[in-house]
N, C-alpha and C positions, 0 to 999 in steps of 0.2 A: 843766665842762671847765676852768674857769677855776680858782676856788677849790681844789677838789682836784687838778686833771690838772695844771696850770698851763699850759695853752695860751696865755696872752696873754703869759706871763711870755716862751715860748720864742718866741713871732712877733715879740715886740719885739727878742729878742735874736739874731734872724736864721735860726733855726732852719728856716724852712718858706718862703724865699726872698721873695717879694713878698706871700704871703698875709697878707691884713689882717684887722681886726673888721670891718670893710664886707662881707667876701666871704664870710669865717666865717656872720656874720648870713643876710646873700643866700642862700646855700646850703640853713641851717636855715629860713628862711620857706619856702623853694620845696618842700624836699624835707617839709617839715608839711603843705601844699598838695597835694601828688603823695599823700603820706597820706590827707587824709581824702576828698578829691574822686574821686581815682581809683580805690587801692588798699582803701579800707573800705568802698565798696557789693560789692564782691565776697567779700568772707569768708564773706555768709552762702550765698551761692548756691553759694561753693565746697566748703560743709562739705558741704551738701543734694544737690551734684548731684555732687561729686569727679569724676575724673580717672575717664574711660572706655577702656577698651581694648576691640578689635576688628580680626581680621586684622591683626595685629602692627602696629595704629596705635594709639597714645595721643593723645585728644583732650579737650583743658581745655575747662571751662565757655564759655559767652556772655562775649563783654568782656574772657577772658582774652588771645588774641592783641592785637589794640587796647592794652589794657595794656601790655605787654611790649613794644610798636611802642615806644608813649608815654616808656615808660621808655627804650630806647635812644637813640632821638632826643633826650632829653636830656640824656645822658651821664650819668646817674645811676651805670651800672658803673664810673664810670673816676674818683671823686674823689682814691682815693688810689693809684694806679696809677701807673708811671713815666711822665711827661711826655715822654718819645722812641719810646713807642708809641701816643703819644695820650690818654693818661690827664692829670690835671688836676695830679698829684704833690700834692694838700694830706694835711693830717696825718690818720692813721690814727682820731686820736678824733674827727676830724669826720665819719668812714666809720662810726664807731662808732654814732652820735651819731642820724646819719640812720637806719641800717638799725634803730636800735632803735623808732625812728616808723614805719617802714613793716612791721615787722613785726608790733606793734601792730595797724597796720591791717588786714593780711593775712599770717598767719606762712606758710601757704601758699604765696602769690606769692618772699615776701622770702629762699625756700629757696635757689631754681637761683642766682639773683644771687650769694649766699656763693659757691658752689663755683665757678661762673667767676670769679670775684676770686680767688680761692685757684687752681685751677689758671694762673690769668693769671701772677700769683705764681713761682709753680712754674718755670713755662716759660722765666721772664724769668731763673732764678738758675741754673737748668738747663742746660736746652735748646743747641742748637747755634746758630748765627748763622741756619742754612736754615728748620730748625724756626721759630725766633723770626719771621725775616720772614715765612712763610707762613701761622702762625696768632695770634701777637698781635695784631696793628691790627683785626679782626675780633672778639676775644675782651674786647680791653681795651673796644672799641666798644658789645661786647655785641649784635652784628651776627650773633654766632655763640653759643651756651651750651657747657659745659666738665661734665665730670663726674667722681667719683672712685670708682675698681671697687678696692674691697678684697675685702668682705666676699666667700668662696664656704660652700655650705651645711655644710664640715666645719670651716670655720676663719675663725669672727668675730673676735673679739679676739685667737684666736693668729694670726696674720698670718701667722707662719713656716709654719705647716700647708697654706698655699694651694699649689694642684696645676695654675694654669693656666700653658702650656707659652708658652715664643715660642721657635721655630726661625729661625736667619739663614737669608736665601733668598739669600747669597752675594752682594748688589745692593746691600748696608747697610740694607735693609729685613730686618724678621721676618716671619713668620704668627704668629698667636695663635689658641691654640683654649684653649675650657676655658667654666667659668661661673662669673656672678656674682649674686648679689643684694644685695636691700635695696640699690638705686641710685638713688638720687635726684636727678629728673630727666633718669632714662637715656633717655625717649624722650618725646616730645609735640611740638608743632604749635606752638611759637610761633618756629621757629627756621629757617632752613633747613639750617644744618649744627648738630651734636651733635660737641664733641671730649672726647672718651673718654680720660681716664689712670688706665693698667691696668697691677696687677701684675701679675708673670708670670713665670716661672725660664726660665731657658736652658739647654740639655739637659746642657751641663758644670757648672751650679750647684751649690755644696754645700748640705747639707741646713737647715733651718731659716731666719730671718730674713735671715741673712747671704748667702743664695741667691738674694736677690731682686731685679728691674731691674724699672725702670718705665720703660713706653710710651705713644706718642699711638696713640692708633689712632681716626680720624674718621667718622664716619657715612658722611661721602662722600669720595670722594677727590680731590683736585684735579689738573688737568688743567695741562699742561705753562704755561700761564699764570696759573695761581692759581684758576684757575676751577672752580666744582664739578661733578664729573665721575660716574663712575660709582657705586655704592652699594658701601660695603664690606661685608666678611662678620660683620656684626655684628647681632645685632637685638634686640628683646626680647618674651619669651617668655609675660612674663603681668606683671599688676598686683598688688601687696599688697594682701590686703583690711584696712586699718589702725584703728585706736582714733579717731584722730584726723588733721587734716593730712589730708585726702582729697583735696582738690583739686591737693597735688604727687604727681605719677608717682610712686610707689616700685616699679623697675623687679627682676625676673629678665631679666640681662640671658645670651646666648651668644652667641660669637668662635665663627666657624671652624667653623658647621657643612658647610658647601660646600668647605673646602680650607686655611682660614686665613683670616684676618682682617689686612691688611694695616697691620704697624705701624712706629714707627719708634722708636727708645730713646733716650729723657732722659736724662741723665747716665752716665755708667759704668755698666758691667756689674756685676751683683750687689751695688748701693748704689740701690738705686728708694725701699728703707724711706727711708735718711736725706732722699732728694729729696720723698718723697711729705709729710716731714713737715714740710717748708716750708708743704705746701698745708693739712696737719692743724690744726698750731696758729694759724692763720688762726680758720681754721674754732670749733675749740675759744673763738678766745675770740669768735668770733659764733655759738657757740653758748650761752653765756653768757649775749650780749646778748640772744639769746631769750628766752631765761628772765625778763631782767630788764622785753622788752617785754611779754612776756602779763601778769607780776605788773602792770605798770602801766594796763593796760588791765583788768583784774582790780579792782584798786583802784578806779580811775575807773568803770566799771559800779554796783562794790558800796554806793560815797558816792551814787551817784546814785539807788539803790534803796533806800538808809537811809532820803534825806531826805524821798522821796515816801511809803511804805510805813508805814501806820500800825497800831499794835500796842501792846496794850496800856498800861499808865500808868507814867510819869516817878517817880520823887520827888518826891514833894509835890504831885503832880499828879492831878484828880479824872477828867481828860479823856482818850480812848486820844491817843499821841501820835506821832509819827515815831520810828522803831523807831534813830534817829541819838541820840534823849536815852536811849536806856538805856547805862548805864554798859558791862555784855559787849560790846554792839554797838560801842562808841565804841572799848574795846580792840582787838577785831580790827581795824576798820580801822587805829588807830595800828600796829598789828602788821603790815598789811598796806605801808602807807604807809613804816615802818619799813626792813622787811625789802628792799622795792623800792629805794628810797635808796641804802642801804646795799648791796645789790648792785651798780647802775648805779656808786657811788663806785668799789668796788673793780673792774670794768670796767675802767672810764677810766684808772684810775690803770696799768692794766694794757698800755693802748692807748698811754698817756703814754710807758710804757717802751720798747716796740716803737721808738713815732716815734724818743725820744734813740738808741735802737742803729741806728736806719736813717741819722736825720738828724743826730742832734749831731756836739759836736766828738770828733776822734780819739780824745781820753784820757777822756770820758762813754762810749763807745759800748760798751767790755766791761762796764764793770759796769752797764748799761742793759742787757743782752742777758742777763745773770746775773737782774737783777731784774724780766724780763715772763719766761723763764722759769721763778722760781720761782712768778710770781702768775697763770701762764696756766692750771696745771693746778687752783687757789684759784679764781679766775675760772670756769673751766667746772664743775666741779660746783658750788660753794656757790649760780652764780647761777641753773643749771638747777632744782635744788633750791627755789632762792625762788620761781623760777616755780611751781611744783608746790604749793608751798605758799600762796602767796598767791593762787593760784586754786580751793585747796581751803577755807579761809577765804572767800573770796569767795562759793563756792556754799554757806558756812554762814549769811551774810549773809541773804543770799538765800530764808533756810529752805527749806520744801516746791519754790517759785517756782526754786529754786536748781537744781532735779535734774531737772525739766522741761527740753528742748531748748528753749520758746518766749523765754525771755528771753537766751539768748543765753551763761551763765555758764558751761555742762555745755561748751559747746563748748572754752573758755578752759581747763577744766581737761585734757579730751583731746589738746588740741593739745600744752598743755606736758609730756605726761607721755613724751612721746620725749627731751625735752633729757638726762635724765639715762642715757640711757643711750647712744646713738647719738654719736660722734666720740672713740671711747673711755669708757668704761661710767665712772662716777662713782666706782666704788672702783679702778679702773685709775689712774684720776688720782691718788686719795690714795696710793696704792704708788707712785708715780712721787714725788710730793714726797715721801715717805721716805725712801726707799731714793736716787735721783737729787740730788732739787733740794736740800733739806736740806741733807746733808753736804757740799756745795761752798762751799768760800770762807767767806767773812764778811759772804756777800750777808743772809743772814736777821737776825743779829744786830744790823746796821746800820739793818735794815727794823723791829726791834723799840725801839732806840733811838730811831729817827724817832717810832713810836710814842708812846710811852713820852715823849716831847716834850710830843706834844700837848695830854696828860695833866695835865704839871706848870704848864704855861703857863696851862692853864684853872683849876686850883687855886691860883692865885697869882694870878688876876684877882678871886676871892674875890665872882663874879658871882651873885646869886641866879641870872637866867634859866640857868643850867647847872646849879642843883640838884648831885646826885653825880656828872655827868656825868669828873667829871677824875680823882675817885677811883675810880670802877668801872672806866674806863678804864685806870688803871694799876694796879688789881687784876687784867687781863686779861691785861695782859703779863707782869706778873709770872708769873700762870698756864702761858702760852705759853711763857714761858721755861724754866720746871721741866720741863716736858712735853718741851720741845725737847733738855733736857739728857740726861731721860731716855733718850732714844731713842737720841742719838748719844754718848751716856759712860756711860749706867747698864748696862751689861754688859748690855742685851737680846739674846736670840737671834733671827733673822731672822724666826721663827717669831711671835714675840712683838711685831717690827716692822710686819710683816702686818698682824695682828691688831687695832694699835692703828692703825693707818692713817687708817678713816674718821671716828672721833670726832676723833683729832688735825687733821685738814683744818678739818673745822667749827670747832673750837678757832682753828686759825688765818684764820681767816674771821669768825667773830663779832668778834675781835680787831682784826682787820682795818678790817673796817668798823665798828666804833665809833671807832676812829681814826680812818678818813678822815673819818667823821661829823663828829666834832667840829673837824678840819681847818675844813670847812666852815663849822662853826657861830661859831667863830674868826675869820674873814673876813666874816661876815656882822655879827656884834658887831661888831664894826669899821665895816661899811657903816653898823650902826643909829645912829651919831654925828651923821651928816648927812643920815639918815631917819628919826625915830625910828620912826613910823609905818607902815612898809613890810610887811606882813604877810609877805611871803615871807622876808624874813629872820625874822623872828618863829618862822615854821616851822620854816626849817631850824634852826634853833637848839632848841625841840622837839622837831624829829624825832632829832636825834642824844640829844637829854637822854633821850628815849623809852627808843631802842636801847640807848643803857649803862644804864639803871637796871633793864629790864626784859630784854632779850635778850642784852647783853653779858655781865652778870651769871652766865649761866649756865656760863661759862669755868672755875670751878672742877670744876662735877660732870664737865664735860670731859676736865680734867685728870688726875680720879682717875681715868676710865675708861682713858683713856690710860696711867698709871702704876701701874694696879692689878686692869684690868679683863679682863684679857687670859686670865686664869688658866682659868675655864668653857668656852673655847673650844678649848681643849688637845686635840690626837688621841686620841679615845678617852675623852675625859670625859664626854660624850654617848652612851648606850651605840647610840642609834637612832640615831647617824650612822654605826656599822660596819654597819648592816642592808648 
């Protein structure tokens, strides 16, 4: 956070009001605390016994209410929340920071929490003055859980396709009917109210995206004193049976089978997309963090199972030995070890942006708002991705022991194999920085020169411990940069923009993060002056040398695929895809 995000640089320079290293610290002890004591004896019990439904009840495992008590009573929902609803106002990387330990602990648990911070969010940029005081202090407290109804069964990712209705009841109230699925945490027992943000068209909508308002619509309704009152016309209809994540509700939820489902509208009529997408890219770059917690829990399993696990013989060795001295094994885990870094880098870095656009001064805050939009949609897929990967490495560690349930790795890769698709599908993201982030401004090319910094500075320190690390590095960008040029000046048709979309993201992500990598590694040589001895700088300066000589590296075949690759994909080049 420090190194790469620069949180100490912005708390000294007034950015995050009185928050200190003291409370930074506090927060991370506590919240690693609430981690492994609370939230990691329940992952297994929640893989094994998941989330039951019955009679339109959803009820979590043993411990999980108690949990979720434990959590609110701490204030854990509200670290970076606005401070005039009760929230604690600190910086978004230190929301980042924790939920990536508790999710570790339990990705399960660590679900419902995101989306009521994100609807918290929503309501707070939204919402009306009435709305706000009647459901923030509740929501920011986590007194209350929040949820968000996109998806219905004809229209996942097109959004615009969704058919559920809200009529005015003339009162400034709607009814809502219609359905939803794939909701998360649309229904269970650790809560007493459920506030529900649902799209929904109004019967003068035009057709498509542009047609669409979002509503609160509450489990229950409250009564002329804030009090919870009657049950609204919402409920849900069954359970997902899932891959993984079993122990979060993934609801079929339905509005308005009895008459309507009483709700109330967020922002302007037919503008719910732009509001909903306050609460999205929240989400997106904690879904990221996902990614980046399972890889690290992944990693720390798979070292722990190298060093006990003994299999056959070393080099030079007559003895079988821990399956850690053979050379394959030692790669994966750097690969492992790697890929996780260098995700959680570009995270933070990403988180860093958010806070300058929320918290910095006036003339930081566009182009901060320019630069966590271009790295949010980079952020969620590359880090959902690492998760994915670094737990499927992990079960290779692992060998035969890997694919069995009893040690615990099968489950690691299950869980993370939703990030890449859920909060906008991974190649939605890449067409979003093509087509969107990309061509605006001079935010990227300024992000490549930062780059492209870190590079020469390390090739001018002329340091053995960075190896190639400065020149792989700015062979990377250079990379990115051709790639980048191609797309927005080499006469591509949009067809051919498409097309190169998801190699080009990765491109800009392995980039990425052997940058911030080395960022790191940069600041830690620096620390090693007056440590030499301190092994974790040792590491990071490792782990970044790792990433560029062995994964950064890969920037070029990137590039060609990007600039050359596109051709086989063409309508009709395929004869079995006109079947």
């Amino acid at each position: 956070m420090d190194a790469v995000a620069d949180l100490g640089e912005h708390i000294r320079a007034g950015m995050h009001g009185n928050a200190g290293a003291d409370t930074i610290d506090s927060v991370l002890n506590e919240a690693g605390t609430f981690a492994s004591e609370v939230l990691g004896p329940l992952n297994r019990q929640g893989d094994l016994i998941g989330a039951r439904f019955a009679d339109g009840r959803v009820t979590l495992p043993d411990g999980w209410r108690e949990a979720y008590s434990a959590w609110s009573r701490a204030g854990w929902n509200a670290i970076d929340l606005p401070e005039q609803w009760g929230g604690m106002g600190l910086p978004t990387r230190l929301a980042a920071a924790c939920m990536e330990m508790w999710t570790s602990a339990c990705m399960s648990f660590a679900l419902g929490p995101v989306l009521t911070q994100g609807a918290s969010e929503a309501l707070f940029l939204h919402a009306d003055e009435a709305l706000k005081a009647a459901y923030l202090p509740e929501l920011v407290s986590g007194e209350w859980t929040a949820t968000m109804n996109l998806t219905e069964p004809q229209a996942g990712s097109d959004v615009g396709a969704l058919k559920a209705k809200a009529v005015p009841a003339g009162d400034g109230t709607y009814r809502i009917t219609g359905q939803k699925i794939f909701i998360t945490y649309g229904e269970h027992d650790l809560t007493e109210n459920i506030v529900h943000l649902v799209l929904a068209r109004l019967p003068d909508a035009p057709e498509g995206s542009k047609g669409i308002s979002l509503f609160l619509v509450p489990k229950f309704l409250l009564d002329a004193a804030g009090r919870i009152g009657r049950r609204n016309d919402v409920k849900c209809t069954r359970l997902e049976e899932k891959l993984g994540i079993h122990a979060s509700p993934t609801c079929a939820m339905s509005f308005g089978e009895d008459g309507g489902a009483l709700g109330w509208l967020v922002g302007k009529e037919n503008e719910g997309l732009a509001c909903m997408f306050t609460m999205m890219n929240k989400a997106r770059l904690f879904t990221g963090i996902q990614g980046v917690a399972v890889a690290e829990r992944a990693y720390q399993h798979a070292l722990a199972f190298a060093k006990i696990r003994r299999q056959g013989r070393a080099p030079g060795s007559s003895q079988p030995c821990a399956i850690i001295a053979h050379p394959d094994v030692r790669r994966n885990l750097m690969t492992m070890k790697a890929l996780t870094a260098a995700g959680r880098a570009i995270a933070y870095a990403a988180a860093a942006a958010i806070d300058q656009a929320e918290h910095g001064s006036a003339a930081a805050r566009e182009d901060a708002a320019a630069l966590a939009g271009l790295l949010t949609p980079i952020t969620k897929a590359f880090c959902s991705e690492v998760g994915v990967e670094v737990a499927s490495i992990g079960l290779q560690v692992h060998g035969g022991m890997g694919y069995v349930e009893e040690t615990g790795a099968a489950q690691l890769y299950r869980d993370a194999r939703i990030t890449p698709i859920y909060e906008g599908t991974n190649g939605i993201q890449a067409i979003d920085l093509v087509t969107r982030k990309l061509p605006r401004g001079a935010t990227a090319a300024k992000l490549f020169d930062e780059y492209e910094s870190y590079g020469r500075t390390i090739e001018k320190r002329a340091d053995a411990l960075f190896g190639r690390t400065g020149l792989s590095l700015c062979d990377a960008v250079a990379d990115l940069r051709r790639a980048s040029a191609h797309l927005l000046h080499g006469g591509t048709s949009m067809e051919e923009r498409l097309a190169a979309a998801t190699p080009y993201l990765r491109l800009f992500a392995v980039t990425a993060g052997a940058a911030y990598l080395a960022k790191a590694a940069l600041a830690a040589a620096d620390s090693l002056k007056q440590h030499p001895d301190d092994r974790f700088l040792h590491d990071t300066i490792a782990t970044a040398r790792y990433f560029a000589e062995n994964l950064a590296v890969q920037s070029f075949g990137l590039a060609r695929i990007v600039t050359d690759g596109s051709g086989a994909l063409k309508a009709g080049c395929i004869a079995e895809f006109a079947d």
